[in-house]
C-alpha positions in Angstrom: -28.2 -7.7 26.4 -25.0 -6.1 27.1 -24.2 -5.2 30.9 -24.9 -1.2 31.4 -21.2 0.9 31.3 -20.2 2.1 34.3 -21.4 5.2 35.7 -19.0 8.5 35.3 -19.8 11.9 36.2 -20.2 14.5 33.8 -16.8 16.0 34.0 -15.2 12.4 33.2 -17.4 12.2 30.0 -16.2 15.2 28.7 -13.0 14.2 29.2 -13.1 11.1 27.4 -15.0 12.8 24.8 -12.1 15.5 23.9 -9.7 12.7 24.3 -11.5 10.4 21.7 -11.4 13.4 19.2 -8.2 14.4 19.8 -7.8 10.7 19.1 -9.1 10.6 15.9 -7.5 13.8 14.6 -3.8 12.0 15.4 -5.8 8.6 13.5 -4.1 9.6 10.1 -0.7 9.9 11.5 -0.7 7.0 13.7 -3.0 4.7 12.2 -2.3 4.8 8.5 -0.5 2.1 7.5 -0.2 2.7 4.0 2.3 5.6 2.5 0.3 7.8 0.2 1.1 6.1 -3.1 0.4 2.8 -1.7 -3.3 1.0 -2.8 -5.7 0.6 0.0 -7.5 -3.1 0.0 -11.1 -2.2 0.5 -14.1 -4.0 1.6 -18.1 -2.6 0.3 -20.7 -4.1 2.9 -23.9 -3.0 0.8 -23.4 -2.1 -2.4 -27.0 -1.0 -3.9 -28.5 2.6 -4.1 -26.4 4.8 -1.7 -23.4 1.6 -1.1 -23.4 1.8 -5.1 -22.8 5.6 -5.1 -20.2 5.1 -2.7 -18.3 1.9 -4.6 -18.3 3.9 -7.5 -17.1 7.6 -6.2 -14.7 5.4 -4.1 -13.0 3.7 -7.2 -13.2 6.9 -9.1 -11.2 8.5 -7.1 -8.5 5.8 -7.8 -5.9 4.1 -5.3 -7.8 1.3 -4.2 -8.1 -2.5 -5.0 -11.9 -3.7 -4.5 -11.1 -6.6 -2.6 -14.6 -7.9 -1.0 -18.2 -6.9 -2.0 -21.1 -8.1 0.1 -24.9 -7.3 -0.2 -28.1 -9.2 0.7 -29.7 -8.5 -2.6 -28.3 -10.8 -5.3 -28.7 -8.5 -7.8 -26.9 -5.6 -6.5 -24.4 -7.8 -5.6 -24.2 -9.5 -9.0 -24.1 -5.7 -10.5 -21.4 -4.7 -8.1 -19.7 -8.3 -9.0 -19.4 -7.7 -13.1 -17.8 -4.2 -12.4 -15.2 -5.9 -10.0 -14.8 -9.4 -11.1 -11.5 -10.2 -8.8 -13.6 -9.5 -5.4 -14.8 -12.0 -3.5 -18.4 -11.6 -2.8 -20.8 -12.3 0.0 -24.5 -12.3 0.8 -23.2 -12.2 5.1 -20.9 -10.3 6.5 -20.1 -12.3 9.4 -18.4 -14.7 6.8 -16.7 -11.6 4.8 -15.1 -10.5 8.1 -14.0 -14.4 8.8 -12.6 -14.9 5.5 -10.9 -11.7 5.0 -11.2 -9.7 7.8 -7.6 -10.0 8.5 -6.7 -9.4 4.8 -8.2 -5.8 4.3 -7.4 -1.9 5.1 -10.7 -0.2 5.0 -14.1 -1.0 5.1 -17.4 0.7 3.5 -20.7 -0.1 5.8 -23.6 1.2 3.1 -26.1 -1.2 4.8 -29.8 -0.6 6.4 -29.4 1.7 9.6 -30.3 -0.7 11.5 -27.3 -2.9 10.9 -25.0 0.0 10.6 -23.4 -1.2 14.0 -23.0 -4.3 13.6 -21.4 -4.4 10.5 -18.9 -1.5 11.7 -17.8 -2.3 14.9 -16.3 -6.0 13.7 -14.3 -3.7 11.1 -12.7 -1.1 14.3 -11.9 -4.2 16.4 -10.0 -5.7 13.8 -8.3 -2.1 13.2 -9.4 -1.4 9.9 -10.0 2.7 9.0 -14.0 2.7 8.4 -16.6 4.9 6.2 -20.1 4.3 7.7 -23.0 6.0 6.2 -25.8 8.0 8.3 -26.3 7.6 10.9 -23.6 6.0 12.6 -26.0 3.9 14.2 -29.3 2.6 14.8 -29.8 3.7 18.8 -27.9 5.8 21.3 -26.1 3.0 22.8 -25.1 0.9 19.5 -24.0 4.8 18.4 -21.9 5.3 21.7 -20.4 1.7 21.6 -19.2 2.4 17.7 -17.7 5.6 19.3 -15.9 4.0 21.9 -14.6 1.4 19.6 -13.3 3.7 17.4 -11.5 6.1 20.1 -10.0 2.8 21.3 -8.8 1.1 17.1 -7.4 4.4 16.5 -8.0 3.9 12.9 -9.3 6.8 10.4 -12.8 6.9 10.1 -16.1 9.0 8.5 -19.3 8.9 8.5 -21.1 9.4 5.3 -22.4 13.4 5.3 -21.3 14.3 1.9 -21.9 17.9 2.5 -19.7 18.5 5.3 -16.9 18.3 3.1 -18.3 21.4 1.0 -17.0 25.1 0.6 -20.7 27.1 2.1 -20.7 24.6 5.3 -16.9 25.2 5.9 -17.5 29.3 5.2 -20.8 29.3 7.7 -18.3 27.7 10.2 -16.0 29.9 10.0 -18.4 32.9 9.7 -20.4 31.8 13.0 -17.0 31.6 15.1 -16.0 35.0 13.6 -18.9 36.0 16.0 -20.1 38.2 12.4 -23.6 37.8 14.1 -22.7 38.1 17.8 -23.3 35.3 20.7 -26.1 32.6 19.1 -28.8 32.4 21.5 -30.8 30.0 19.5 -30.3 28.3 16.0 -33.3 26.2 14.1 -33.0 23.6 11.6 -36.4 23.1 9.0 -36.0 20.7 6.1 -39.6 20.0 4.3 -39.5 16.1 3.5 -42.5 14.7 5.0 -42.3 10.8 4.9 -43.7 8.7 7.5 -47.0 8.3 9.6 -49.6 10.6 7.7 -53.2 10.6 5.9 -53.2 9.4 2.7 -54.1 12.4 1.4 -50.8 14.0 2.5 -48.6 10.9 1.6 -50.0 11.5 -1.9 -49.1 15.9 -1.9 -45.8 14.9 -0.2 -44.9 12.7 -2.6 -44.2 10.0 0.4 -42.5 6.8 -1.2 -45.7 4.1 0.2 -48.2 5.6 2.3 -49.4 2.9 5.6 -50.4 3.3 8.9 -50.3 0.5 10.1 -48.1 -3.3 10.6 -49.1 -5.7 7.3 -51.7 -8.3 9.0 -50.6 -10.6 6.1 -47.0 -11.2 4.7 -45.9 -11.9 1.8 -43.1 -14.2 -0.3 -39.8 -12.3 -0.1 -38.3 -12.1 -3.5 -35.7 -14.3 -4.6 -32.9 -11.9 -4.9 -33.5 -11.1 -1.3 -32.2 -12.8 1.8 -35.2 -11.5 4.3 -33.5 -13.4 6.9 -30.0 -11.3 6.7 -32.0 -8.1 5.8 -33.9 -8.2 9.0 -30.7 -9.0 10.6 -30.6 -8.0 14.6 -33.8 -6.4 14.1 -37.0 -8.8 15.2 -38.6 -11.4 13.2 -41.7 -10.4 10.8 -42.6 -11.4 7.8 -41.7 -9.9 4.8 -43.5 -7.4 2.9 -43.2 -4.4 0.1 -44.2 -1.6 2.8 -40.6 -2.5 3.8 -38.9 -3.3 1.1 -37.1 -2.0 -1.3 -35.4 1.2 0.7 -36.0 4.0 1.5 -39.8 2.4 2.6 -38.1 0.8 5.6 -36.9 4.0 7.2 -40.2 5.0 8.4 -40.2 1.7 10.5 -38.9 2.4 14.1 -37.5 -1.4 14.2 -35.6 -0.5 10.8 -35.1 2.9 11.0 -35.6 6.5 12.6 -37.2 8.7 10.3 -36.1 12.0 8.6 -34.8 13.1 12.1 -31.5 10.6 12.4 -31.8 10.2 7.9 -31.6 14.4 7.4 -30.6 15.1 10.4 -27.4 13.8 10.0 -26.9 16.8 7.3 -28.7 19.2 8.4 -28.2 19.7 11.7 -24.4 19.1 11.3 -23.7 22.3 10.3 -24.8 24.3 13.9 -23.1 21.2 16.1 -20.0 21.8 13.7 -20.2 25.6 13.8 -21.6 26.3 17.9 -19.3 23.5 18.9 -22.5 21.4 20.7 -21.5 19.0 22.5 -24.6 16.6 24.3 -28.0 18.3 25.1 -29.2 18.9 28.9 -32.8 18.8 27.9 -35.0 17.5 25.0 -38.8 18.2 24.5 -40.4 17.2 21.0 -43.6 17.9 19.6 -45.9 16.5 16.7 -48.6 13.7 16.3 -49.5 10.8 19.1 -46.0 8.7 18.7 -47.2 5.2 16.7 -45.7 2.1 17.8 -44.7 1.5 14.9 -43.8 4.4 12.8 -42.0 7.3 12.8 -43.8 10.9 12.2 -43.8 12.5 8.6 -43.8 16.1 10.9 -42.6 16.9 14.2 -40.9 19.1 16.4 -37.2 18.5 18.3 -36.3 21.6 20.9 -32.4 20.9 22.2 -31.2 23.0 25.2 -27.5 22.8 25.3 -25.6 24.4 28.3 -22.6 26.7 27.8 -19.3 25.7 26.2 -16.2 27.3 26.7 -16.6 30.9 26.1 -20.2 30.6 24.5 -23.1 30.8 26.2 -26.1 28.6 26.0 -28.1 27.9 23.3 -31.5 26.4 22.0 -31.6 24.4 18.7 -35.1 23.3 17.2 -35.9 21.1 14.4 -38.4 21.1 12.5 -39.5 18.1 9.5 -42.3 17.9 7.2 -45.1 20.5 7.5 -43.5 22.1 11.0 -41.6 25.4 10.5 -40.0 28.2 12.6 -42.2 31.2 13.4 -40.0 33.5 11.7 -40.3 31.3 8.5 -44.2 31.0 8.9 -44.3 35.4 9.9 -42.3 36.0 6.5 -38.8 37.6 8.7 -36.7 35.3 6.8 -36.7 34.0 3.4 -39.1 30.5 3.4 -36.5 28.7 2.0 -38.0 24.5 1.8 -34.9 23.3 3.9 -32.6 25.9 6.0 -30.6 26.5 9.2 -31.0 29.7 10.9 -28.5 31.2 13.4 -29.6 33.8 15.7 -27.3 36.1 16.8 -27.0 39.2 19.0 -26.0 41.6 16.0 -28.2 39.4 13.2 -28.8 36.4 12.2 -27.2 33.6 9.3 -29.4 31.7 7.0 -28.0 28.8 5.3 -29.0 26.0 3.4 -26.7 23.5 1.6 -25.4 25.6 -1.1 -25.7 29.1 -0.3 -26.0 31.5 3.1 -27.0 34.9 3.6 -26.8 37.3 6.1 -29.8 39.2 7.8 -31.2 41.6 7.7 -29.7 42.1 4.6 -29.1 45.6 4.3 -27.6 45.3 7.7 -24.5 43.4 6.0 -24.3 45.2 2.7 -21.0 46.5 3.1 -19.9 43.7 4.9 -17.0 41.5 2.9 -16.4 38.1 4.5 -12.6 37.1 5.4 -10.8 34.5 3.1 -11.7 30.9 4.1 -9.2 29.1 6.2 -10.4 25.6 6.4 -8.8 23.5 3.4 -11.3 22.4 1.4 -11.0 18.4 0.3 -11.8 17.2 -3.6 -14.6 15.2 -1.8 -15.7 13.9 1.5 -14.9 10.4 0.0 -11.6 11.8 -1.2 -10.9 13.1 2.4 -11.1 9.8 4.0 -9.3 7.5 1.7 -6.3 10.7 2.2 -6.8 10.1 5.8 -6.5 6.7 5.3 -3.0 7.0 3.8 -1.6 9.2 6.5 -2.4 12.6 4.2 -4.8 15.1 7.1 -7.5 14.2 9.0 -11.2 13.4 7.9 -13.8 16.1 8.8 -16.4 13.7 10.2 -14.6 11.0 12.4 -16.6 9.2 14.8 -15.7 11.4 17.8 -17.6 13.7 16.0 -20.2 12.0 14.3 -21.2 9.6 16.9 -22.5 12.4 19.6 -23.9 14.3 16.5 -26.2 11.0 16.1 -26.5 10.4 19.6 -28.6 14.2 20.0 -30.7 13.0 16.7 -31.7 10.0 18.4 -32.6 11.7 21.5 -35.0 13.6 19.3 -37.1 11.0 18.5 -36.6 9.6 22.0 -38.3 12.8 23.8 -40.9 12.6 21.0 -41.6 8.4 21.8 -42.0 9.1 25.5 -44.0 12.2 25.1 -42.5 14.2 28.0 -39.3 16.6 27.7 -36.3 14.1 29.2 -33.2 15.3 31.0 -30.2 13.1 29.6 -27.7 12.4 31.4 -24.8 11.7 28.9 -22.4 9.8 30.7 -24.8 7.0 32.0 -27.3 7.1 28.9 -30.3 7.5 30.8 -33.2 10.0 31.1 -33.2 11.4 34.3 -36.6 10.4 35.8 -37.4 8.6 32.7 -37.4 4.3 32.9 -39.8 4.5 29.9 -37.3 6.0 27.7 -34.6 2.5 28.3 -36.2 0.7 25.6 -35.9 3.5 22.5 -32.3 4.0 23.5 -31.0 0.6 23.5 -32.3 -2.7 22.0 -31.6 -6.7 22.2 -30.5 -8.2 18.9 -31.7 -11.2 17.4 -29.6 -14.5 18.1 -26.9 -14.6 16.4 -25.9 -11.1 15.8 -24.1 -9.2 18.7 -21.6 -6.1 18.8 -19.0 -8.3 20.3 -18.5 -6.6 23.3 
């Protein structure tokens, strides 16, 4: 395992943290080596289900040679493969960085979340721009090294939440800094999936993709379009089996994955980080069933306290997944929307989900006529990047952003692991007070994978 980073005080985090984004918003004028009408040489690590999305949005929007494919499922790699018959494709890669690491601009990580890491940060220390999907990474410390490396490539970067390109986040934004509502004293995020540890009777009504409560006593033969060996990557060694495998089955696993928390909660609670300008949490407290060794809830409960910031005062955000709601929702105040994020002002409160917002109470705002937006708004989140890429703006997710975004998910499930509230301390990654929290926010690879640090 990596040594610990030194210690810094909180002031000296900060710092580096406005400097890193600061950083990444000069990334498109520093970093981008190619002029706008120039093709970009891109590289797809993971190109089924989501990584196939992305190829194919990617390539759509046009400018860019598909120069390397790689994918640990042969037939999403022989898919990928007949589309783009002039790239060179891999089942690894290690061996896709060695052989053409040198030799490419960009690079799309669409893998597992737990490799999400370790196929990125070869990528920034080469100093290649970089679109990772959600979450940035796997733990707090794999999310903060990925940060760091990126501050430090000064190359263009996003992470995959789509929606944060769109026109209703970018107006709630704007709307929330207008202070329309007044000074936010708390904000709370619901969205209704409810996948994970559960009776069988509620995996069935929730429409769960498997329903198991327990680690497989008995494995089973891997398929053989699937290297189990590269799948598993740094995670450790078990057997293979279908409770795992095919996605999005492996999220629920905590050696795989994080749950709905760092999966939606890389949307959903984007928007009030983005528009209360949240930086990392003081305090974290989560609620819901025993923790499982093994599994991550299908309902629980994250409450956030997050000191002031600037001019704004403090402010407590609380999650809510599966069958967990705000009391307002559950007393009939507000609209019971399935998925939602509520702001709660001195003057009113904002309800928005991904497509629409409303102000309430409704006849409060009735005259009320919102100010012309002044954020641009990009063709696409995809669209953004590969502009980025060419020197054309900035991208609206870079990992300055994104990486303490998924840092504060992470500490959700942390506090909820533990099962006591944890003070963090942002600077040193610890919990205050907390030894038992070490393990869930940092792990040891297997042999033979490392972040290279």
């Amino acid at each position: 395992m990596n040594a610990r980073p030194p210690r810094t005080n909180r002031r000296t985090f900060f710092s580096f943290a406005a400097a890193a984004t600061a950083t990444a918003c000069q990334s498109s004028q520093l970093k981008a080596q190619s002029g706008p009408n120039d093709r970009l040489k891109v590289a797809f690590i993971g190109v089924g289900g989501r990584g196939a999305r992305n190829l194919n949005t990617l390539v759509s929007t046009g400018g860019i040679d598909v120069v390397a494919l790689c994918d640990v499922d042969s037939r999403f790699l022989q898919a990928a493969g007949e589309q783009h018959p002039r790239a060179t494709r891999f089942r690894d890669f290690r061996k896709l960085y060695d052989a053409m690491g040198k030799s490419v601009d960009a690079v799309v990580v669409s893998t597992t979340e737990h490799t999400h890491a370790y196929a990125t940060m070869p990528a920034l220390q080469l100093g290649k721009h970089v679109y990772c999907e959600k979450p940035l990474a796997y733990n707090v410390y794999e999310t903060r090294q990925v940060t760091e490396a990126a501050a430090k490539a000064n190359v263009v970067t996003q992470m995959g939440t789509q929606i944060h390109a769109s026109e209703n986040y970018r107006r709630v934004v704007e709307l929330i800094q207008s202070g329309v509502i007044g000074p936010i004293s708390e904000a709370h995020v619901w969205v209704s999936r409810a996948w994970g540890l559960q009776s069988e009777q509620e995996a069935i009504e929730h429409k769960d993709r498997v329903f198991v409560d327990r680690r497989p006593s008995q494995g089973m033969t891997p398929p053989d379009y699937l290297d189990w060996d590269l799948w598993l990557g740094p995670a450790p060694q078990r057997p293979f089996h279908e409770v795992y495998f095919p996605g999005p089955k492996w999220y629920r696993w905590w050696d795989f994955g994080n749950g709905t928390m760092s999966d939606l909660g890389s949307h959903w609670n984007d928007l009030p980080y983005w528009a209360l300008r949240l930086d990392a949490p003081r305090t974290v407290e989560s609620f819901g069933p025993p923790p499982h060794p093994e599994i991550a809830p299908a309902s629980m409960t994250a409450v956030y306290e997050y000191g002031p910031r600037d001019n704004l005062p403090a402010v407590t955000l609380t999650w809510y997944q599966g069958t967990h709601k705000p009391e307002r929702w559950q007393s009939g105040e507000i609209p019971p929307w399935n998925n939602g994020v509520l702001f709660v002002g001195s003057r009113g409160m904002l309800l928005s989900d991904y497509r629409k917002h409303v102000l309430l109470p409704e006849e409060k705002f009735a005259e009320f006529t919102p100010p012309p937006l002044k954020m641009p708004i990009p063709a696409s989140h995809h669209h953004e990047w590969l502009a980025a890429c060419r020197g054309e703006g900035e991208t609206g997710s870079p990992f300055s952003y994104a990486g303490p975004l998924t840092e504060a998910n992470h500490l959700g499930n942390v506090a909820y692991r533990v099962g006591r509230r944890i003070v963090w301390d942002a600077p040193s990654m610890t919990c205050a007070g907390c030894p038992e929290a070490e393990p869930f926010l940092r792990g040891v690879p297997r042999e033979g994978l490392s972040l290279g640090l």
